[in-house]
Residue, then its C-alpha position, 0 to 999 in steps of 0.5 A: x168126847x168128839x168135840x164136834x159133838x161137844x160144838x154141835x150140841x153144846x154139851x157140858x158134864x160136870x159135878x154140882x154142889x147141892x145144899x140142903x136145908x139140913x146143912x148136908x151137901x152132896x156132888x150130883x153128875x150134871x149133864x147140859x146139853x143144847x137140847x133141854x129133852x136130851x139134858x132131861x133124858x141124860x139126868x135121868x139116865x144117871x146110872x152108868x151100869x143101867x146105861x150099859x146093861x138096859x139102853x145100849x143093848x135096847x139101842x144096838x138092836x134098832x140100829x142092827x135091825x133085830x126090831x124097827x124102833x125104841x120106845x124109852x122117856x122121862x116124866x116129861x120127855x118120850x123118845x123113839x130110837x130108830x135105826x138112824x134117826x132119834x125123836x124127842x116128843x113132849x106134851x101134846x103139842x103139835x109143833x115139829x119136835x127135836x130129832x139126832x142121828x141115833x148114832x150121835x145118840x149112843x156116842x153122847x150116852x157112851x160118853x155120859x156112862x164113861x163120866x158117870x164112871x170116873x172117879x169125882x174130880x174136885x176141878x170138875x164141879x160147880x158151886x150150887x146156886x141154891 
């Protein structure tokens, strides 16, 4: 990844071990970033084929101009994608909310597929604290 995107959002993707009470555990995709609204919208978008088919086609319309925004979310966050400019809403707090370029959004999406699509390494996970 571009490592000015890595210093500028702090983002970090790794696998983490989670335990379960049954005793079972499994490695899930991990995505941290600067901004907990684009980490949620990450972990939410944890399907490489769904970000491929679905968000950056969706994407590259706006940015090409074929229509004037984007509407996507999570439970808890709700983004407009526009033509240069990306804006996470959340609640209905009247506070300035975070914005991105829409292009550092698609870099950070196509990053997020292409780990999503690597095969698991064990030298890239953290323990679970649970």
């Amino acid at each position: 990844m571009n490592q000015t995107l890595i210093d500028k959002y702090k983002i970090s993707f790794r696998y983490k071990l989670q335990s379960f009470k049954s005793g079972k555990a499994e490695y899930f995709p991990v995505a941290e970033t600067s901004l907990p609204h684009l980490t949620d919208f990450l972990l939410t978008w944890s399907s490489s084929d769904e970000i491929e088919k679905y968000l950056i086609p969706e994407i590259e319309k706006t940015r090409n101009g074929f229509i004037s925004e984007f509407e996507t979310g999570t439970e808890t966050t709700s983004m407009t994608i526009g033509i240069n400019t990306t804006i996470f809403y959340y609640g209905n707090k009247p506070e300035k909310y975070p914005q991105i370029p829409t292009q550092d959004l698609t870099d950070i999406l196509l990053e997020w597929k292409n780990f999503l699509e690597r095969p698991f390494n064990y030298n890239n996970f953290s323990p679970s604290a649970s």
